[in-house]
ZAROKE-112963 format. One record per residue (C-alpha): x, y, z. Coordinates in pm, whole numbers, padded with zeros to 5 digits, always signed. Each point is the difference from the previous one (the first is absolute). Layout:
N
XYZ ...
This chain:
567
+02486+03522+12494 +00235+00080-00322 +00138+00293+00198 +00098-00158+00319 +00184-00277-00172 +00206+00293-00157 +00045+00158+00341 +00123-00312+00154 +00219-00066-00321 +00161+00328+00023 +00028-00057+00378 +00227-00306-00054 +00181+00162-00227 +00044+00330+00227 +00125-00294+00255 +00256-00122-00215 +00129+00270-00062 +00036+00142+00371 +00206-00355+00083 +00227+00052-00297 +00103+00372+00099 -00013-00119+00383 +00256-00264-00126 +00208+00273-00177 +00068+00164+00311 +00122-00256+00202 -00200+00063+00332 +00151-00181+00223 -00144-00020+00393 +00228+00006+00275 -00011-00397+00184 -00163-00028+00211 -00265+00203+00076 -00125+00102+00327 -00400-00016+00044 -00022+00391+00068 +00167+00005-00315 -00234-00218-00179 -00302+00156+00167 +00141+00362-00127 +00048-00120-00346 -00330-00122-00004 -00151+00304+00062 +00206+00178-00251 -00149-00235-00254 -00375+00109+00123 +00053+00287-00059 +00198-00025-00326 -00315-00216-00098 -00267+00266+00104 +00186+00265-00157 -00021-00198-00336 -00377-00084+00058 -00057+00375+00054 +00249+00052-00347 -00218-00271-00164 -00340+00159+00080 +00169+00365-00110 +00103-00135-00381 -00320-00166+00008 -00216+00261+00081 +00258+00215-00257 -00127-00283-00298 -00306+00075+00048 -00026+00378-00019 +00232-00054-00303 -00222-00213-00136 -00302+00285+00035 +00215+00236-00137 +00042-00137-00273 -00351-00123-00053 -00071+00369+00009 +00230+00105-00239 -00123-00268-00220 -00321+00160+00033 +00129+00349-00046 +00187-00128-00254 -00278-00150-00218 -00264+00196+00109 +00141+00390-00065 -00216+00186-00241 +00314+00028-00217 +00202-00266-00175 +00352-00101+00122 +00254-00176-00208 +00339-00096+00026 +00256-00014-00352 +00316-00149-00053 +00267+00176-00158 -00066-00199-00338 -00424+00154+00048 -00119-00302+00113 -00349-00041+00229 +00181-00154+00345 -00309+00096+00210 -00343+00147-00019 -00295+00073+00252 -00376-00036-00054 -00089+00296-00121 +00306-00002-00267 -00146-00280-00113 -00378+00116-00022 +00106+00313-00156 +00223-00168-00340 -00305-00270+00035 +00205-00342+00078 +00033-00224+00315 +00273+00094+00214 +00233-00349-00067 -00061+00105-00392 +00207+00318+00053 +00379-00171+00124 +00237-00038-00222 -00170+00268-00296 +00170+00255-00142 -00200+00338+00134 +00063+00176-00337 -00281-00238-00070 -00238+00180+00116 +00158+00340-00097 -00178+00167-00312 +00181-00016-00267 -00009+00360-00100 +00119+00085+00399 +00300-00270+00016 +00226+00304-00083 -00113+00178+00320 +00016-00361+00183 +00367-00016-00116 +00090+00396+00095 -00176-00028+00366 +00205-00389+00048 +00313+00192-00097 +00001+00248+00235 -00070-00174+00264 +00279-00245-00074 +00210+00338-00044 -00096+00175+00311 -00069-00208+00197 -00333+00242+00138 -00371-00097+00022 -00109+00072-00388 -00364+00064-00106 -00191+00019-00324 -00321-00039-00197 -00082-00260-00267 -00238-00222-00137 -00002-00386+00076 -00183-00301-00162 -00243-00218+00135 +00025-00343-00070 -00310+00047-00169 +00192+00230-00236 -00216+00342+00162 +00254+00242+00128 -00014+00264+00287 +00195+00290+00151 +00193-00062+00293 +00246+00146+00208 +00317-00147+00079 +00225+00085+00279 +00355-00208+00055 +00295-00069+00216 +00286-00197-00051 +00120-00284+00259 +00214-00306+00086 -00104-00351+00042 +00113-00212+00270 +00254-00134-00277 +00114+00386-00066 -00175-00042-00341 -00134+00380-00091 -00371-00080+00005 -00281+00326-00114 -00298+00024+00202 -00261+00187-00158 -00393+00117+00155 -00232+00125-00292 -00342+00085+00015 -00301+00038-00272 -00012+00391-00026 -00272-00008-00343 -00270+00135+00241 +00192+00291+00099 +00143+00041-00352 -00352-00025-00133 -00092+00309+00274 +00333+00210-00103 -00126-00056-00373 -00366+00157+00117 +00186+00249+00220 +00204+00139-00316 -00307-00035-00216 -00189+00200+00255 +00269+00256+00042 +00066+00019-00391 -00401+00044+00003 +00023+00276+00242 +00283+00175-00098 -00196+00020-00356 -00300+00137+00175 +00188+00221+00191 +00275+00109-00272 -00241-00009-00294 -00284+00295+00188 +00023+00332-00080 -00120+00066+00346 +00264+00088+00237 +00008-00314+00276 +00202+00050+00331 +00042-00110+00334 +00153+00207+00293 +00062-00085+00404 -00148+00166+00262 +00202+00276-00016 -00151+00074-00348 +00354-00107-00159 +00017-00185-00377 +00020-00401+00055 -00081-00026-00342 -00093+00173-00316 -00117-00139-00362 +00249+00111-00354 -00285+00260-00017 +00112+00292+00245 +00282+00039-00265 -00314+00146-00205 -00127+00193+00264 +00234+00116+00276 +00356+00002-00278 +00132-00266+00290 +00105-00362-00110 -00158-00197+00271 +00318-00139+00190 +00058+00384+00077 -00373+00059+00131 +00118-00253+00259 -00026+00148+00363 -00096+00342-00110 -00355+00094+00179 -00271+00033-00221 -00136+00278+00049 +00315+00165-00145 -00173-00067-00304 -00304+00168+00044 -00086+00353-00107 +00082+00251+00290 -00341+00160-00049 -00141-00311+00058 +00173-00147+00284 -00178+00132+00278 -00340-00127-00137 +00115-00306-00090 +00153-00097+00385 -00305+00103+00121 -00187-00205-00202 +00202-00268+00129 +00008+00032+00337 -00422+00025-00040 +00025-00319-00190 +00226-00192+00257 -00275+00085+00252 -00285-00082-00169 +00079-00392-00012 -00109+00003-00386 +00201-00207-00200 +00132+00153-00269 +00091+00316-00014 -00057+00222-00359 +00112+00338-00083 +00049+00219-00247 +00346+00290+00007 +00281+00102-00254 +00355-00201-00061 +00284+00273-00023 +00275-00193-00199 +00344+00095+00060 -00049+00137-00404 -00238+00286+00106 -00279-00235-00141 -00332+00033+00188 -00212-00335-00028 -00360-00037+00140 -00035-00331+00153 -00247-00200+00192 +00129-00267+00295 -00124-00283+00144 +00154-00133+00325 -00008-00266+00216 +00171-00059+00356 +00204-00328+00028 +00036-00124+00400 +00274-00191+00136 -00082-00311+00200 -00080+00207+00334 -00276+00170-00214 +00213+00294+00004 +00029+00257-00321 +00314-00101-00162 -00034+00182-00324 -00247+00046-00299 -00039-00097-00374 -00149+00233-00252 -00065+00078-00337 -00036+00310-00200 -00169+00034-00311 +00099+00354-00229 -00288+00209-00007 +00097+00292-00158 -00174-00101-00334 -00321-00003+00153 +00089+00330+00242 +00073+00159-00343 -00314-00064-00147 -00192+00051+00302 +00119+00337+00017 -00028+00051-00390 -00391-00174+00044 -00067+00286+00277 +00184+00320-00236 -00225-00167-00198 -00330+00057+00179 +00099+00372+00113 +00047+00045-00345 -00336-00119-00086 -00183+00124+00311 +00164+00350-00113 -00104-00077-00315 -00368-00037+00078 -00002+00277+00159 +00148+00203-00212 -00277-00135-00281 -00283+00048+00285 +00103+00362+00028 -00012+00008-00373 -00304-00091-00092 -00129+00195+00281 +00139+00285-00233 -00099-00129-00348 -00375-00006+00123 +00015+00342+00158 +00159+00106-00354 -00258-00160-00226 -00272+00145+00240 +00068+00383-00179 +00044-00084-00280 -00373-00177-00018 -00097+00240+00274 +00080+00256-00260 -00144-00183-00308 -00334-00093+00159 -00024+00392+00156 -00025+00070-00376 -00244-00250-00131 -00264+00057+00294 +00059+00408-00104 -00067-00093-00369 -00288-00225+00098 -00200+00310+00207 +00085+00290-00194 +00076-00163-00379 -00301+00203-00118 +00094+00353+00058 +00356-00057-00064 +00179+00160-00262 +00171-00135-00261 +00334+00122+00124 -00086-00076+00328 -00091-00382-00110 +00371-00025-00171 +00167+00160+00275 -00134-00308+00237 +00026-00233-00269 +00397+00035-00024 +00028+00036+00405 -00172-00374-00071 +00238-00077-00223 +00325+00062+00249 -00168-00161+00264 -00062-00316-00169 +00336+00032-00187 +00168+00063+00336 -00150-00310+00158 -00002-00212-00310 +00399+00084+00054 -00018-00083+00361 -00173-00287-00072 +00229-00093-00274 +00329+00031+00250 -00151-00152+00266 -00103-00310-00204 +00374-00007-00150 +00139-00026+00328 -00242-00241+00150 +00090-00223-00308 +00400+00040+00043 -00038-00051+00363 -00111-00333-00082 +00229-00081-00304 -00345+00025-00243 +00203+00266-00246 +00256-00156-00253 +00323+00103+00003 +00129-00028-00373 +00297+00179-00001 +00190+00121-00368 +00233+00220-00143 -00206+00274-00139 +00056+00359-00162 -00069+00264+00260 -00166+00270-00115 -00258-00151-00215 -00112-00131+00357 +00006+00342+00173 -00190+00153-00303 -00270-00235+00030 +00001+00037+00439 -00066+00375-00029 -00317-00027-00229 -00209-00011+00284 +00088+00297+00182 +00078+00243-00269 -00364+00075-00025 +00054+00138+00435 +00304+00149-00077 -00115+00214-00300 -00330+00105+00253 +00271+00125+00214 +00210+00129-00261 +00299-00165+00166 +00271-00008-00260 +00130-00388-00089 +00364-00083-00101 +00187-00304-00010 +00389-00097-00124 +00014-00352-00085 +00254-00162-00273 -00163-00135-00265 +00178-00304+00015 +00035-00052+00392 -00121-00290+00089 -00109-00248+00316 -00110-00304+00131 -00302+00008+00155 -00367-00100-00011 -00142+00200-00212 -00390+00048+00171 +00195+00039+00347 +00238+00290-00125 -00308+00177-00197 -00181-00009+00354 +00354+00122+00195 +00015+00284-00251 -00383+00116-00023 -00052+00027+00408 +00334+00184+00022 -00092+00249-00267 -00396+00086+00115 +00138+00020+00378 +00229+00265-00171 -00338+00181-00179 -00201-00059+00308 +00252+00244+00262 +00145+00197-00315 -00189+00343+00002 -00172+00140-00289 +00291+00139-00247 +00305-00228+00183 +00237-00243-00207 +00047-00393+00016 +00332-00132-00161 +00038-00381-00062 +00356-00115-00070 +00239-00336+00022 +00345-00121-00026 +00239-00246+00035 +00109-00030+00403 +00334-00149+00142 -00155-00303+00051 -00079-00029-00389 -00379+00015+00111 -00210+00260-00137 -00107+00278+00189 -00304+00192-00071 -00144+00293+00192 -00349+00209+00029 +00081+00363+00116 -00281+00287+00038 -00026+00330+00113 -00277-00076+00220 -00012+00068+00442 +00209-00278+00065 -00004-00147+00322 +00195-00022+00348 +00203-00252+00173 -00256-00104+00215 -00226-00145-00329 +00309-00121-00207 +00076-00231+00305 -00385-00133-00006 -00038-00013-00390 +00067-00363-00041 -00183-00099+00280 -00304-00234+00007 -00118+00127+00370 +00036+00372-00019 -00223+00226-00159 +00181+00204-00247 -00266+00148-00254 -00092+00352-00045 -00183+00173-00250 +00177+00193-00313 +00005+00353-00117 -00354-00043-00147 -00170-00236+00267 +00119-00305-00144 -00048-00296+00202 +00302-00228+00038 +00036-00305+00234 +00340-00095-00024 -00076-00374-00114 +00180+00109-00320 +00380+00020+00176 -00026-00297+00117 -00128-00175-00281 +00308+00172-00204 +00224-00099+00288 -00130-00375-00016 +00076-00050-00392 +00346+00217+00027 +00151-00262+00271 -00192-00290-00245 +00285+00105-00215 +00296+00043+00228 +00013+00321+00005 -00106+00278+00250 -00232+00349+00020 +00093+00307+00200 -00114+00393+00061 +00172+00313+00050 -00217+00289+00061 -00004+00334+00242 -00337+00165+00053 -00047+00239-00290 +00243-00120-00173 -00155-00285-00187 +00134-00353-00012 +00175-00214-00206 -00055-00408+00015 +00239-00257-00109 +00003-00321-00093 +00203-00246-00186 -00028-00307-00236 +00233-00191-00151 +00155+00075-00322 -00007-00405-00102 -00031-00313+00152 +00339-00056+00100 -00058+00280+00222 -00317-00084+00089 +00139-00387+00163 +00222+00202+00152 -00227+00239+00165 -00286-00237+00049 +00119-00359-00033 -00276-00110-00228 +00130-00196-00329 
């Protein structure tokens, strides 16, 4: 009822003022009026009159679509996910929607008329002022990030995006839409956390990590293929990667692949050599994974390689190693195979004897009786020095024998070495001589040199003949090591048994000039203690021509770290 008394009030009104403008012009009909006249003007006024009914229902039905339009836009209005204000030039609230409202925590009527630097932190009113500025300046949409305050006092990110504009009184008016962005600053925060946490991973291996196309072309590649391939990784970048793999072992390795891309197995590991651009040669092992694209096509692959070449090394040394010891084994198989066969005679020999003294002891003579007594004796002086040797070198070959090494006077230890086979030599009337300074003197275990010296000198008896010469001698060599040497005038020997001499797994022996048994146990033995003390044992010899052995020792123990290492 309220509304049609306004319509009919603004009728009258509307009437008023038609007879007041009508008056204004002065119509004025022509007197008098004939009835077709009448009846025409009639009919003008119809239609006049249903051409403003038809007006009148056009503005009305135009009210009320402007009336839903703006009911929408109230609802767009309050209802965006986003809030909406308007500012006056002095930073005064003028308008707010809902959501404004909702997000700074006030009613909507509580906002108008309040400065927004209200709800501007205080520690982001600087960037407030900078983003208002330019926008006053340049007049262009500005945008920024800050923190604003809750009326509550909590604060949140938000983003704020601005344009300037007029107000129906041409008043410059700033209309601003921010949003509460702390979600997606609280995801940027994990997403640099996670990428700082990555890029440590990543950066901080030792393992080379990379990632190629399709085409088998660097994406990516970790700080550590400066180690390995002499390339900081921005230049790795679109090089293929097998450029860095060993040409020996790039055939292998694509087949390898190609096997592995068939095989539908997951990860793919192998094992080839890195050739860095320095001539380096690294051993590494990979482990690689396909990434797919959303089609579930191949788009590229991720690896890492861990250097190997450590554990190649010692693989390699661990298997040296083994031949070494399997040789080894062997050799000392072969060995004892010999050392029994070679204390057989010599108790072959000594029990012959006994079991002919046990039958015929009776009718023996007296001379007869001696004569087998002192064949007794060098049998079971011969094996008692087999024996003797052999036990020496079982005990060195398991570090039993102490190694006490001193500076000691020479020939006082020679004089006492050749007390033992004197008694052989004067049976074979092989003449002795030996030049030794008085005061030379070396640094050596004493026991071990007497042991060197007294196998050298009764292998010298044993192939001297009856009536030859032995000559013992040392001096100082270039080194400043002392070199000592056995020489005889004995059969010598030929190439074929110098080569063999120091060997564990070739039979060298042969009997002397009077049927003396030797075994060869004793070179070795002398070879073992000589290279105890750094130094090193030699022959030179020609059949019938005797031989001559070296050896040296050194002089003191400076020379003797430096030969041997020991302190």
């Amino acid at each position: 009822m309220e509304n049609d008394g306004n319509r009919s009030g603004q009728a009258a009104k509307l009437r008023k003022h038609a007879e007041k403008i009508i008056q204004k012009k002065s119509v004025q009909l022509q007197e008098p009026a004939s009835p077709e006249e009448i009846r025409q003007m009639l009919h003008e006024l119809r239609v006049h009159q249903i051409e403003l009914e038809m007006q009148n229902e056009e503005l009305r039905r135009t009210q009320l679509e402007l009336a839903a339009s703006r009911a929408h836009y109230f609802d767009f209005y309050n209802l965006a996910p986003v809030g909406y204000c308007t500012i006056s030039e002095q930073g005064l609230i003028l308008e707010a929607n809902l959501y404004a409202a909702t997000l700074l925590g006030v009613v909507p009527d509580a906002l108008s008329r309040h400065p927004v630097s209200r709800f501007i932190h205080k520690e982001d009113q600087d960037i407030y002022y900078l983003f208002r500025k330019k926008l006053v300046k340049n007049g262009e949409p500005q945008t920024c990030e800050l923190r604003m305050v809750k009326e509550n006092g909590t604060s949140f990110r938000a983003h704020l995006t601005a344009t300037g504009a007029q107000d129906v009184n041409g008043n410059l008016v700033c209309r601003i839409v921010f949003s509460d962005i702390s979600d997606r600053k609280r995801a940027e925060h994990a997403l640099l956390e996670s990428r700082a946490q990555y890029l440590n991973l990543v950066e901080g291996t030792p393992d080379l990590i990379t990632r190629v196309d399709a085409d088998g072309r660097f994406l990516f590649v970790n700080h550590t293929a400066l180690e390995f391939c002499g390339l900081a990784p921005e230049e790795c970048i679109g090089r293929l990667a097998f450029d860095i793999i060993h040409p020996e072992d790039r055939a292998a390795t694509a087949n390898a692949f190609k096997n592995w891309l068939k095989s539908g197995i997951e990860v793919f590991t192998h094992e080839n050599r890195l050739a860095g651009i320095d001539g380096r040669v690294y051993h590494m092992a990979w482990s690689i994974r396909a990434e797919y694209d959303e089609s579930g096509h191949v788009c590229g692959f991720a690896s890492t390689a861990r250097d190997i070449s450590k554990r190649k090394q010692a693989e390699l040394e661990i298997k040296l190693k083994n031949d070494e010891l399997l040789k080894l084994i062997a050799e000392k198989d072969k060995f004892f195979s010999i050392i029994a066969h070679d204390l057989r005679s010599p108790l072959s020999a000594f029990l012959g004897l006994t079991q002919s003294m046990a039958k015929a002891l009776p009718g023996l003579q007296m001379a007869e009786i001696q004569k087998i007594a002192v064949n007794m004796r060098n049998s079971s002086a011969n094996l008692f020095r087999l024996l003797e040797n052999l036990l020496d070198w079982a005990r060195m070959q398991q570090g039993l024998i102490p190694f006490k090494p001193e500076e000691v006077r020479l020939l006082p230890i020679l004089k006492e070495s050749l007390t033992m086979v004197l008694e052989p030599a004067q049976n074979k009337q092989i003449d002795m001589a030996y030049e030794i300074p008085d005061g030379m003197e070396v640094f050596a275990d004493s026991n071990m040199l007497k042991t060197v010296i007294r196998n050298l000198v009764s292998n010298a008896v044993k192939f001297t003949p009856k009536g030859g010469k032995i000559s013992i001698s040392a001096n100082v060599a270039d080194d400043k090591t002392i070199e000592i040497s056995v020489k005889d005038s004995g059969i010598g020997m030929n190439s074929a048994i110098m080569d063999n001499l120091f060997r564990l797994d070739v039979r060298t022996n042969r009997m002397g000039t009077e049927g003396e048994l030797s075994t060869g146990i004793g070179l070795l033995l002398c070879k073992e203690f000589v290279e105890k003390h750094g130094g090193g044992i030699w022959v030179k010899s020609k059949e019938d021509k005797g031989a001559v052995f070296y050896f040296t020792i050194p002089s003191h123990a400076q020379t003797a770290m430096a030969q041997s290492g020991y302190s």
